[in-house]
LUMLUMSE-5956 format. One record per residue (C-alpha): residue number from 1; residue in one letter; x, y, z. Coordinates in steps of 0.2 Angstrom, whole numbers, plus 5000, padded with zeros to 4 digits. Layout:
SITE_num_residu_u_v_w
SITE_NUM_A_X_Y_Z .
...
//
This chain:
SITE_num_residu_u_v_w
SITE_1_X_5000_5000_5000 .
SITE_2_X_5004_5017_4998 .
SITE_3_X_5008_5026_5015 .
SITE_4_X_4997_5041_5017 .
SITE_5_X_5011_5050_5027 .
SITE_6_X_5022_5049_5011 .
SITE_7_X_5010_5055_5001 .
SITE_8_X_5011_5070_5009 .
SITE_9_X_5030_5069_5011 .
SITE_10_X_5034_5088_5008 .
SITE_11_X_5051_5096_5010 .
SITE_12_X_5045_5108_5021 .
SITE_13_X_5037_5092_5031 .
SITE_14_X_5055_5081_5030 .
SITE_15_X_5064_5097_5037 .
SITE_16_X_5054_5096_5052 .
SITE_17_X_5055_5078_5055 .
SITE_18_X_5073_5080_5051 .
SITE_19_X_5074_5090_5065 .
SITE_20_X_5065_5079_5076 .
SITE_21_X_5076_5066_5073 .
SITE_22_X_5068_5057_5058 .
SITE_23_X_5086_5049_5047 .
SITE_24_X_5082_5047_5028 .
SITE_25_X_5075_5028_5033 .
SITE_26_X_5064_5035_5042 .
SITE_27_X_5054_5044_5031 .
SITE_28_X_5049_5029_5022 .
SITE_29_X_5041_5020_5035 .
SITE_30_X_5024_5020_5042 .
SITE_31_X_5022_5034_5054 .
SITE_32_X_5011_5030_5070 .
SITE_33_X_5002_5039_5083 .
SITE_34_X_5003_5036_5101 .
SITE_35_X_4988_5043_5109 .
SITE_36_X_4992_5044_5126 .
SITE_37_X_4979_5052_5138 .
SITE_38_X_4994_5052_5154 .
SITE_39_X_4990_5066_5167 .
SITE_40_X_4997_5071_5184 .
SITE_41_X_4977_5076_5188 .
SITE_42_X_4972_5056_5192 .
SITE_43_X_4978_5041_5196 .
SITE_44_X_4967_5032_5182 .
SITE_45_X_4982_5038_5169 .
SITE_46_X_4996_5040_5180 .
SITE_47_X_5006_5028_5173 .
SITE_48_X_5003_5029_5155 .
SITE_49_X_5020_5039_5152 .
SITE_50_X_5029_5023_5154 .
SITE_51_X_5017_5012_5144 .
SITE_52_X_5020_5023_5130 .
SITE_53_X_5037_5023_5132 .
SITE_54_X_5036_5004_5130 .
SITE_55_X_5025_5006_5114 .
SITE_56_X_5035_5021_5107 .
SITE_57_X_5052_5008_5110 .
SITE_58_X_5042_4991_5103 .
SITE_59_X_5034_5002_5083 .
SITE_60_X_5053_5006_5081 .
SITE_61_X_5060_4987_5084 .
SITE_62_X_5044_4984_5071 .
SITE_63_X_5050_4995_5059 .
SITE_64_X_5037_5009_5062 .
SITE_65_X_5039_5029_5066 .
SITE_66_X_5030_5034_5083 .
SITE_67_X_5025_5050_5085 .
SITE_68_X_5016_5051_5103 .
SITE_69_X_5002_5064_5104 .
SITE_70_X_4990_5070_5119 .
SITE_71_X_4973_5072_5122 .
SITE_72_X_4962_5076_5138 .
SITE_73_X_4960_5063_5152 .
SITE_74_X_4943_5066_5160 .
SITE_75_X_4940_5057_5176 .
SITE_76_X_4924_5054_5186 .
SITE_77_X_4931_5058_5203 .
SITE_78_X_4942_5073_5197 .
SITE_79_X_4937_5082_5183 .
SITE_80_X_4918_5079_5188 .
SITE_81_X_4923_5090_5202 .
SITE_82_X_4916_5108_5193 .
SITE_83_X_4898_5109_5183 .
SITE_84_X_4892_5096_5191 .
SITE_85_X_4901_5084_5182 .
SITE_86_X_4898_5091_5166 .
SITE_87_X_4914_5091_5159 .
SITE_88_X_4917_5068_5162 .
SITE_89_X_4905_5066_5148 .
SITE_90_X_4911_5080_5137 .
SITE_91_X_4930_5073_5138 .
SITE_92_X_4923_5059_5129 .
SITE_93_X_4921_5070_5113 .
SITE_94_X_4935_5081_5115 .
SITE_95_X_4946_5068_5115 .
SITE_96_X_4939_5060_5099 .
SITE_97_X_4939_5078_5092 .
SITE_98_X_4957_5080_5096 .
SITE_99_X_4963_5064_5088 .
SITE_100_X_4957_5071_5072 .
SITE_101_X_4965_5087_5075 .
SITE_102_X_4982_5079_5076 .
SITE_103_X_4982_5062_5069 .
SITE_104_X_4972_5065_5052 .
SITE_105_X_4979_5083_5051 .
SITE_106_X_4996_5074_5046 .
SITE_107_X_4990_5063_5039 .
SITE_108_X_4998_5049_5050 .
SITE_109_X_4997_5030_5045 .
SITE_110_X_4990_5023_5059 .
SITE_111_X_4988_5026_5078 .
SITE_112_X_4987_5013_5093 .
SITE_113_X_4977_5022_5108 .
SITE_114_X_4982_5020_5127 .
SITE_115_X_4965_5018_5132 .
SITE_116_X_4961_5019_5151 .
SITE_117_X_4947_5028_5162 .
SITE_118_X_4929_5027_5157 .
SITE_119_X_4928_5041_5144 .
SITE_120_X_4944_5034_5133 .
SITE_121_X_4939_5020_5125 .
SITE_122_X_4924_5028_5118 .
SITE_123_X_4933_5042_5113 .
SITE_124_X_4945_5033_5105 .
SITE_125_X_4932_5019_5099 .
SITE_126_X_4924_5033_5087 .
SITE_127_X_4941_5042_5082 .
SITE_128_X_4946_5026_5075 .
SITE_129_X_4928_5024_5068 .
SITE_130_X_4929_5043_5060 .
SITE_131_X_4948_5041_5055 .
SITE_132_X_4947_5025_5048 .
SITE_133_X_4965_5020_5048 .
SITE_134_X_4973_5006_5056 .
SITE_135_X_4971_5009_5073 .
SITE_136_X_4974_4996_5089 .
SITE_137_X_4968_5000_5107 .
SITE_138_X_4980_4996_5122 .
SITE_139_X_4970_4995_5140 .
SITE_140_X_4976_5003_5152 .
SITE_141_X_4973_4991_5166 .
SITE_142_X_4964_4992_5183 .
SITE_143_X_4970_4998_5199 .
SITE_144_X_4976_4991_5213 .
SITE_145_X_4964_4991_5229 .
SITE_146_X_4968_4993_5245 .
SITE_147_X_4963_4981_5263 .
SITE_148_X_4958_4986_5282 .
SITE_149_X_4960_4971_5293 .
SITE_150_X_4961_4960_5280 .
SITE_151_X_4946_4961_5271 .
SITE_152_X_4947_4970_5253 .
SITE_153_X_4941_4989_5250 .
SITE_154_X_4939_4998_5234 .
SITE_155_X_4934_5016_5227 .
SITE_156_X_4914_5007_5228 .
SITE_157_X_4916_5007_5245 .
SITE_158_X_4923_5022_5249 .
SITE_159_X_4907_5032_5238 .
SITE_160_X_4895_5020_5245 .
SITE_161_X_4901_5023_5262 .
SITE_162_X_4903_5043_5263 .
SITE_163_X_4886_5045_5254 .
SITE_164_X_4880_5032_5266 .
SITE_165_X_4886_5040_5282 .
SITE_166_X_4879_5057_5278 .
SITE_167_X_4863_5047_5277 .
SITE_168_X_4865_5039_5294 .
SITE_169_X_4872_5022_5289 .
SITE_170_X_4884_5015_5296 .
SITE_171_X_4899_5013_5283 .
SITE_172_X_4911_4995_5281 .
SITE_173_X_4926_5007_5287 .
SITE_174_X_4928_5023_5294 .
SITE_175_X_4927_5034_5277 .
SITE_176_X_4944_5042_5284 .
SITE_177_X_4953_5025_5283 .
SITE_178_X_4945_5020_5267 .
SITE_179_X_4951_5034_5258 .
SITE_180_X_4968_5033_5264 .
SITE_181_X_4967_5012_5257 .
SITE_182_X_4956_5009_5245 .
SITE_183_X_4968_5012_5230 .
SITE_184_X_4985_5006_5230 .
SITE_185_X_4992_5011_5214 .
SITE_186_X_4988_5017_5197 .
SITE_187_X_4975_5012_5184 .
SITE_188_X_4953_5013_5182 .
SITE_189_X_4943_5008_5195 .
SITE_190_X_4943_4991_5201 .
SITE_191_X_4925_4982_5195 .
SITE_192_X_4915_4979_5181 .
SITE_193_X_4910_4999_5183 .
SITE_194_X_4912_5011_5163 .
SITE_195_X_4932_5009_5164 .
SITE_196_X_4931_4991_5164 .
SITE_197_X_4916_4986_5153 .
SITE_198_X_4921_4996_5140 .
SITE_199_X_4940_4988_5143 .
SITE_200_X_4930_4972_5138 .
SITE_201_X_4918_4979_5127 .
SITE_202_X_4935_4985_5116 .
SITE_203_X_4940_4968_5116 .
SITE_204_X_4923_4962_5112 .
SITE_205_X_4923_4971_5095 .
SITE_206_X_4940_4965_5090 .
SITE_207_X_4950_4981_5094 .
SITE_208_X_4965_4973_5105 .
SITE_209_X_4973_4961_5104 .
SITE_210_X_4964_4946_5114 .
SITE_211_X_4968_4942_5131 .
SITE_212_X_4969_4959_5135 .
SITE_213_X_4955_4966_5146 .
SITE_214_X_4954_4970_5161 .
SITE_215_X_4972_4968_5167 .
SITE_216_X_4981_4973_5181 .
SITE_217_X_4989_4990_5179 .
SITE_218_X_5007_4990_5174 .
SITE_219_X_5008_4972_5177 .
SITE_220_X_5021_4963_5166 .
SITE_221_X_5006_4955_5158 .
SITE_222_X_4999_4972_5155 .
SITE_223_X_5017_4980_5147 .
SITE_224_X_5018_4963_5138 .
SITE_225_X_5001_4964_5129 .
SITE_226_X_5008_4983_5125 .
SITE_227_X_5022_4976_5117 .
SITE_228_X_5012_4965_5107 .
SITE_229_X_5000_4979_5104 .
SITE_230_X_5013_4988_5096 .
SITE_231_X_5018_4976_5084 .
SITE_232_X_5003_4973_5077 .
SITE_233_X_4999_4987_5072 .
SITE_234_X_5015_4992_5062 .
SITE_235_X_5010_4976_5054 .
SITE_236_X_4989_4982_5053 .
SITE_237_X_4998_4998_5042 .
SITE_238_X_5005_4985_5030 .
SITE_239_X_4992_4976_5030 .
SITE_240_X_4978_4991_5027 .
SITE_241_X_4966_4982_5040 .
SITE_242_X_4955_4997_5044 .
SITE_243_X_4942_5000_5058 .
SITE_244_X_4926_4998_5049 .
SITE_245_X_4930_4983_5041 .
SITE_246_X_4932_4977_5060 .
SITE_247_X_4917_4986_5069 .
SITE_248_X_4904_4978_5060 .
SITE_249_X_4888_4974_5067 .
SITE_250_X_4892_4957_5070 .
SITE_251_X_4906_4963_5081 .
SITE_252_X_4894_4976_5090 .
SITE_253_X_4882_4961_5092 .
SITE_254_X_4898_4954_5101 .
SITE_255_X_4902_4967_5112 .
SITE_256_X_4884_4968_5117 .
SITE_257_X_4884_4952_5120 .
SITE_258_X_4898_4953_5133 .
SITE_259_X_4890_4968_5143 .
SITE_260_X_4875_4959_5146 .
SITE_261_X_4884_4944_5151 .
SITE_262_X_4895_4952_5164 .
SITE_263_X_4878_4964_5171 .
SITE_264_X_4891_4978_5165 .
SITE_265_X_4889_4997_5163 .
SITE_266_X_4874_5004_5155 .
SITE_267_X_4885_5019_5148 .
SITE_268_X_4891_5005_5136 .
SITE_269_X_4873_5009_5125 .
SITE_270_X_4878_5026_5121 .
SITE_271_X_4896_5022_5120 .
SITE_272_X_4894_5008_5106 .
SITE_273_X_4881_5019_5098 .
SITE_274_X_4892_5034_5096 .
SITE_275_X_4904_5022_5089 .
SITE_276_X_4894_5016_5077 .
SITE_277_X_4886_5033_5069 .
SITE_278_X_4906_5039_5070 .
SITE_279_X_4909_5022_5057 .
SITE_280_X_4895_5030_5046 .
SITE_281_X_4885_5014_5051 .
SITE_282_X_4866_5012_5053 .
SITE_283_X_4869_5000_5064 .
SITE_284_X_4855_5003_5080 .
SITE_285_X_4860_4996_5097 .
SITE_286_X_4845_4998_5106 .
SITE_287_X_4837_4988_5093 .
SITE_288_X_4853_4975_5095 .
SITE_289_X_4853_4979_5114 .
SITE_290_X_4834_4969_5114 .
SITE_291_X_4838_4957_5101 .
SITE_292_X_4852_4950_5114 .
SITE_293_X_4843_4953_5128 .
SITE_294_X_4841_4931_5131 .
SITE_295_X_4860_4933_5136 .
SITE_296_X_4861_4927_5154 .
SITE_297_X_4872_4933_5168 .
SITE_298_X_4889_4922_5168 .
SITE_299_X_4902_4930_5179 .
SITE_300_X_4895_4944_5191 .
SITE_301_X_4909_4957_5194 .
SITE_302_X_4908_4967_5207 .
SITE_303_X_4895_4975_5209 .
SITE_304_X_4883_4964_5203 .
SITE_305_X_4889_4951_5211 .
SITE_306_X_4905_4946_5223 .
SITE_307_X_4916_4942_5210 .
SITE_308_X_4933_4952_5212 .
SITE_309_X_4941_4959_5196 .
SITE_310_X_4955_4951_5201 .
SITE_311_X_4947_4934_5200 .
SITE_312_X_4938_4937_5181 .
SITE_313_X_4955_4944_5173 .
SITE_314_X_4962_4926_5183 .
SITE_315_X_4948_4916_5173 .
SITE_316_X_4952_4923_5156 .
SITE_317_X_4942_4940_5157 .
SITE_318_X_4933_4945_5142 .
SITE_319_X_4942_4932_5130 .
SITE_320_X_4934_4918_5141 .
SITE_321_X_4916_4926_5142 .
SITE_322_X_4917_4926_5123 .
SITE_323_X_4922_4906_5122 .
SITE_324_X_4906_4905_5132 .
SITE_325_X_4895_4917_5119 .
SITE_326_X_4902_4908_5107 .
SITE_327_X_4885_4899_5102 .
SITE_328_X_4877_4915_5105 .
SITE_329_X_4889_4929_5094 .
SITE_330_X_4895_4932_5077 .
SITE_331_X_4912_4921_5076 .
SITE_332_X_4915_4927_5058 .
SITE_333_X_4918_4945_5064 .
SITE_334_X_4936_4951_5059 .
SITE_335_X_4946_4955_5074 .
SITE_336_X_4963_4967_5075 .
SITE_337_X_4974_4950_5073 .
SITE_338_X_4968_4948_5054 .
SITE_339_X_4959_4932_5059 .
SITE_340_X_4939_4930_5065 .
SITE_341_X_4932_4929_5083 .
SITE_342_X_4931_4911_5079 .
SITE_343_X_4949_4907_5073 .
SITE_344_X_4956_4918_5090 .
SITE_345_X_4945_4908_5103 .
SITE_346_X_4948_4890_5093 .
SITE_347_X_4959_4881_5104 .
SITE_348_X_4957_4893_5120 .
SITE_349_X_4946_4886_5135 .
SITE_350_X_4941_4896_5151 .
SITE_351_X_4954_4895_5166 .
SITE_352_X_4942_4893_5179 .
SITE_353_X_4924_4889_5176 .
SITE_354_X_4919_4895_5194 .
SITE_355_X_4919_4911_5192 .
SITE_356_X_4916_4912_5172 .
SITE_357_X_4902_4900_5167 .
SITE_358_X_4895_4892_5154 .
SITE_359_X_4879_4897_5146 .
SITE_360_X_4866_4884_5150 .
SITE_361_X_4872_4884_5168 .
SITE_362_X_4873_4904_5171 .
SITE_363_X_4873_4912_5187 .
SITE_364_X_4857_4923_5182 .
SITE_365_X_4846_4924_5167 .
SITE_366_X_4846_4939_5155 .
SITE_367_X_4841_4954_5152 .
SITE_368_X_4855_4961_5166 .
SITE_369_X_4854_4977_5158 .
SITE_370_X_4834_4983_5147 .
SITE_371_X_4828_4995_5134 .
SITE_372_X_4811_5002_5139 .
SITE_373_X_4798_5013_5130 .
SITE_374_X_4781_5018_5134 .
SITE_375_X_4770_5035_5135 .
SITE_376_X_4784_5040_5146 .
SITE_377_X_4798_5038_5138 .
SITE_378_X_4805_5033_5117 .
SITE_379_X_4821_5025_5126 .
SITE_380_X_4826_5023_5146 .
SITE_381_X_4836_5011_5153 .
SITE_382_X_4836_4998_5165 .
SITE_383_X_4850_4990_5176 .
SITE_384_X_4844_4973_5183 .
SITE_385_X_4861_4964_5187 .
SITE_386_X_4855_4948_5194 .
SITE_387_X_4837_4946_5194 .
SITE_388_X_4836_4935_5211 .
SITE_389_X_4821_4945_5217 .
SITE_390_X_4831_4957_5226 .
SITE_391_X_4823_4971_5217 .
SITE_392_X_4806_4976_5209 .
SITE_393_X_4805_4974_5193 .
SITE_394_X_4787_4979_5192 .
SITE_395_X_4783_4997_5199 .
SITE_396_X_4770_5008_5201 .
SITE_397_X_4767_5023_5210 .
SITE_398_X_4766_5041_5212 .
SITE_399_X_4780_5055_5205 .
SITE_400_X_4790_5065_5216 .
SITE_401_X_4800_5074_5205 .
SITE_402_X_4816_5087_5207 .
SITE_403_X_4825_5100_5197 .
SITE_404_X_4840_5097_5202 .
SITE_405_X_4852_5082_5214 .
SITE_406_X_4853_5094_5229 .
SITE_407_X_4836_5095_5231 .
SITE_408_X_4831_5076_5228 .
SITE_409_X_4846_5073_5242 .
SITE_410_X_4837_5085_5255 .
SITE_411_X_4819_5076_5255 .
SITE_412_X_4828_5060_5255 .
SITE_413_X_4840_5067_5271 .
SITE_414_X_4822_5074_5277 .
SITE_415_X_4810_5058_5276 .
SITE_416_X_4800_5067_5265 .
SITE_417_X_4803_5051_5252 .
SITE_418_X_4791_5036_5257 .
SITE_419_X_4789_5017_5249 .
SITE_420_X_4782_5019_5235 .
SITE_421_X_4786_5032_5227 .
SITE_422_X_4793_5037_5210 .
SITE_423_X_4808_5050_5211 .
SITE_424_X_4811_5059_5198 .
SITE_425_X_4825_5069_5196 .
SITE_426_X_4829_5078_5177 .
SITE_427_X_4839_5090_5169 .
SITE_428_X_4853_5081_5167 .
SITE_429_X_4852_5074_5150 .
SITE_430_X_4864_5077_5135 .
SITE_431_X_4857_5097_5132 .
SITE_432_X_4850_5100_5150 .
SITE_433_X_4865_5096_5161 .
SITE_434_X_4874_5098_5148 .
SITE_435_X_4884_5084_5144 .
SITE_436_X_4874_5072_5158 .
SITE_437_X_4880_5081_5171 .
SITE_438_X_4871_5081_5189 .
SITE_439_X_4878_5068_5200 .
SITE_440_X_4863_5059_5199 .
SITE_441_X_4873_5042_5203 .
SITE_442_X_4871_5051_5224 .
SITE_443_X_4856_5048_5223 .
SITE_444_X_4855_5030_5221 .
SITE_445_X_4867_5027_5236 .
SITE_446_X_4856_5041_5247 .
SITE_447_X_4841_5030_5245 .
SITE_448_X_4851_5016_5249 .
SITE_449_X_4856_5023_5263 .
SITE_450_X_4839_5028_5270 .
SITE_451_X_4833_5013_5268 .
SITE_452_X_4822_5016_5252 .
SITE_453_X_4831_5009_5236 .
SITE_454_X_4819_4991_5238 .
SITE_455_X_4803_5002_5241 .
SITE_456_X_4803_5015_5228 .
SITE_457_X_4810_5017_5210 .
SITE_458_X_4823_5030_5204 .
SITE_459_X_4820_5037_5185 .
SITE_460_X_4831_5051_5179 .
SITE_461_X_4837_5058_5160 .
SITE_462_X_4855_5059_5167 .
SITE_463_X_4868_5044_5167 .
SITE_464_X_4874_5034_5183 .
SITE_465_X_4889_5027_5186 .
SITE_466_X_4894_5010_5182 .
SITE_467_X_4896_5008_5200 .
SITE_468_X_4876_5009_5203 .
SITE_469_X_4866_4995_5202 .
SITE_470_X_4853_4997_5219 .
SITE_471_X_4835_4995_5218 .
SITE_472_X_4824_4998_5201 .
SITE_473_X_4833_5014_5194 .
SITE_474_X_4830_5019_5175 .
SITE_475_X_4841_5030_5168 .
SITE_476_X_4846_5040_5152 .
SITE_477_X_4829_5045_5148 .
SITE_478_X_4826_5052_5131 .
SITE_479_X_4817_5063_5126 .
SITE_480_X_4825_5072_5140 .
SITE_481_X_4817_5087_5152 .
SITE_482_X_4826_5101_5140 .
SITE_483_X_4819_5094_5124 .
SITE_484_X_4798_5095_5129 .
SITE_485_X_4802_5074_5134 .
SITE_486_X_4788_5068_5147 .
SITE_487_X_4799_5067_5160 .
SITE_488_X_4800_5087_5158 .
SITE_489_X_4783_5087_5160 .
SITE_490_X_4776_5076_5175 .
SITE_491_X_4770_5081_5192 .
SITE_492_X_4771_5076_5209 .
SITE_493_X_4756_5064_5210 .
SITE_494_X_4757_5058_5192 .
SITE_495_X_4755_5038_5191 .
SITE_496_X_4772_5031_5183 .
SITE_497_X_4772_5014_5179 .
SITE_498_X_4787_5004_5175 .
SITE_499_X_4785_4985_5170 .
SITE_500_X_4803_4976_5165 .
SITE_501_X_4794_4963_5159 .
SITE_502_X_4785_4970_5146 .
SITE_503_X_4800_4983_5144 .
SITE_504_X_4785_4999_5146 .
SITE_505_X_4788_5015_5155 .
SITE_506_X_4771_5025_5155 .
SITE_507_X_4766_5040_5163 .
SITE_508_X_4745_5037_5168 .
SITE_509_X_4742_5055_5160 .
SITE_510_X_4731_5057_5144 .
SITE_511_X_4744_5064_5130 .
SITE_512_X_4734_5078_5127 .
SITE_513_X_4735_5084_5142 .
SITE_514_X_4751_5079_5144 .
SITE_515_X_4757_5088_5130 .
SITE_516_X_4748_5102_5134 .
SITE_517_X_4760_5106_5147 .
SITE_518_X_4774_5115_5148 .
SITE_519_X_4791_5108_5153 .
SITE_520_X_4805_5114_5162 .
SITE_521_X_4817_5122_5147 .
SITE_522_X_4834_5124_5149 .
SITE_523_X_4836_5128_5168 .
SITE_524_X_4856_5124_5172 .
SITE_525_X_4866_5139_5164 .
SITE_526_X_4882_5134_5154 .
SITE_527_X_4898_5141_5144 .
SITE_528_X_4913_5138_5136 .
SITE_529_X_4914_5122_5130 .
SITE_530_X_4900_5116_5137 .
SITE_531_X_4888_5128_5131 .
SITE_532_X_4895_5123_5114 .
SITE_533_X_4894_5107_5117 .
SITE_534_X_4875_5110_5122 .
SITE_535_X_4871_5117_5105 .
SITE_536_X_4879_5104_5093 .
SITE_537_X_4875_5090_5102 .
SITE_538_X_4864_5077_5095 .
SITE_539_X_4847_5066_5105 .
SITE_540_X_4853_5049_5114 .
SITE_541_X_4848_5038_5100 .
SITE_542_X_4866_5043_5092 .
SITE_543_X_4873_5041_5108 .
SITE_544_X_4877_5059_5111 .
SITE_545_X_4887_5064_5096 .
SITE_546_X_4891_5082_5090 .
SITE_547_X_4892_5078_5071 .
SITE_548_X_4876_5086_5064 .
SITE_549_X_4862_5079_5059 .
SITE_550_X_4863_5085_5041 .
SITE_551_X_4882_5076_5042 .
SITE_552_X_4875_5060_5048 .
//
């Protein structure tokens, strides 16, 4: 193949590499990009400056030209610190955005992306979708957690138990002490939270190399899948083995496939669909999403169940929970090695069938995560985890709705909530938070804490966590409160009811009436970035992109 980077091999372009460095060799080669999302800011990416270093030192022993390049490193617990969060999901763009700004803008031959906290793998998911160059995603590994008097303690518990002990609960540890133990070194959060769901969904669509997700944070398994990582794709460059000929829908059906069977995060629907409307694809995951929803549950990570992350990566991870799908999922979908799904898992078998099992013998059946629809609602959805009874799955009752988290958290602190109610909290979709900011995930652990997440139900248009699963909670809610959605429109009293079963969401108020209303507008003030983003971004059933509509 012809090598775009040659192709726009000017003088005035050699000068500069010259002056990087580049010898006369050089300048044949293919030239790479190492996206690398390091920052000082949080601990998810402290320790990519040396994994790129590995990569950087492994495309030259393969005959390749890195050139490492940065992009933004949002982080749920530190950049969701101003605007109410605001600014997590809008990193998700920028980074994709700023890929294109640097890779495609020189015209560079391929990239291979260090993909670690929740926000990165989509973001570089849909610049390899948009770019379409040979691109090979790295994970960045999970972090170490932390004990107190010998039992484990993680990040969940530390947010569970501060939100908890503000409630009156009682939390596992001091929150003090859990703060000062519950992570031990770099990486993503430990669990099948965003970080690590999408980790596996990447893998799932044939984007690493497999084996790969999760794994432990600057491990030798980790700097060795790096290694190989790098290899590869100086060879994906020779090859011409783009993105779009891997992401088909067969792989998507594959990664939603592996979402569902390890209860993982519901941010993983908007993620994939994003992905997919990047790739110029009609490919519609909430339709997929219901056509998979049979999958059954067959490893519950934390916090679905009590399976450690440790233990899954010990069982095979994600490579292993394919083997399992394997009667269920496309086989023939092309992965990043140049072979199929079904050539890559042919003589692999899963390292301990305790904790990863197979699919007629699952440790809950499906759906663990639902699409619902109804008079209340074109699209919501539901987290069920595993469906033992621990949870309603039917509900109805009356709305109590909020504008905003901090009000929702006073009636709850008050006792002004009661069993059986339907709390509503909105504004905090893609144009009313913006960017799905709003903390609504507090919530969730608030009710917990009072004693209320069995008794009542939680619907919001923001996103949660992937740490959240407790009681019935829907989420994503579209049409959203800023866009005239129902959920803009209801009023304390109103009759919501919410069957998983018949995967419904209704609002027991006649349309015209309910039309008739007026809804809440656009009531949290924004600028910069995000008030841009407000304005280009387009309705969940893209996944929140910003190319638009007349683009797409």
């Amino acid at each position: 193949m012809t090598l775009r980077s040659l192709s726009a091999n000017s003088a005035s372009r050699r000068a500069n590499w010259a002056a990087l460095g580049l010898s006369k060799e050089d300048m044949e080669k293919p030239k790479i990009a190492v996206v690398n999302s390091s920052s000082e800011l949080a601990i998810c990416y402290a320790h990519l400056d040396g994994i790129a270093q590995i990569v950087k030192d492994e495309i030259r022993k393969a005959g390749g030209v890195p050139f490492e390049v940065r992009t933004a490193a949002p982080s749920d617990f530190i950049t969701g610190a101003a605007k109410l969060g605001s600014y997590i999901l809008a990193g998700r763009d920028i980074i994709a955005n700023d890929i294109e700004v640097q890779v495609e803008a020189a015209l560079l031959d391929g990239m291979i992306c260090l993909t670690s906290c929740d926000k990165t793998p989509p973001g570089h998911l849909m610049a390899a979708a948009r770019l379409n160059i040979p691109t090979i995603l790295v994970i960045g590994g999970y972090q170490q957690s932390g004990e107190i008097d010998g039992q484990p303690v993680d990040v969940e518990d530390l947010w569970s138990g501060q939100v908890g002990e503000a409630f009156g609960a009682k939390p596992k540890f001091p929150v003090a002490d859990m703060a000062e133990n519950a992570i031990r070194g770099p990486g993503v959060c430990s669990g099948m939270a965003t970080a690590n769901t999408m980790h596996s969904v990447v893998e799932a669509l044939g984007m690493t190399l497999p084996g790969n997700a999760p794994v432990r944070a600057n491990s030798p398994k980790m700097k060795d899948n790096a290694r190989a990582c790098a290899r590869r794709i100086v060879e994906m460059v020779h090859e011409d083995l783009r993105p779009r000929q891997i992401m088909t829908e067969g792989a998507f059906r594959n990664a939603i496939a592996t979402v569902l069977a390890v209860s993982g995060s519901i941010n993983a629907i908007k993620h994939l669909q994003a992905t997919a409307i990047e790739a110029e694809s009609d490919i519609d995951v909430f339709a997929l999403w219901e056509e998979m929803s049979d999958v059954p549950v067959i490893s519950p990570v934390r916090p679905t169940g009590n399976i450690r992350i440790e233990r899954f990566e010990d069982a095979g991870g994600a490579r292993a929970v394919l083997k399992r799908l394997e009667p269920r999922i496309d086989t023939d979908a092309l992965t990043c090695t140049g072979r199929t799904l079904g050539e890559n898992l042919a003589d692999y078998e899963v390292e301990d069938p305790d904790v990863i099992h197979a699919l007629d013998d699952p440790f809950g059946e499906g759906p663990s995560i639902a699409i619902l629809k109804g008079s209340f609602a074109e699209t919501a959805v539901v987290r069920l985890g595993l469906r033992d009874g621990s949870r309603p799955e039917e509900f109805s009752g009356p709305a109590r709705v909020f504008e905003d988290v901090d009000a929702c958290m006073t009636a709850i602190r008050d006792g002004k909530i009661e069993p059986g109610d339907v709390v509503i909290s909105r504004n905090q979709g893609l144009r009313g938070g913006p960017a799905m900011g709003g903390r609504a995930s507090a919530i969730l652990f608030a009710l917990d804490a009072a004693g209320l997440a069995k008794t009542t139900a939680f619907v919001t248009d923001g996103q949660l966590s992937g740490l959240c699963l407790k009681g019935l909670t829907v989420a994503e809610v579209h049409p959203e409160a800023a866009t005239g959605g129902p959920i803009g429109k209801v009023r304390d009293g109103d009759i919501v009811r919410i069957s998983v079963a018949n995967r419904s969401i209704d609002i027991d108020v006649p349309a015209s009436e309910l039309a008739a209303r007026e809804g809440p507008g656009l009531r949290v003030p924004a600028s910069g970035y995000l008030s841009s983003f407000r304005e280009s971004v387009r309705a969940m059933p893209t996944g929140g992109v910003l190319i638009p509509e007349r683009e797409r």
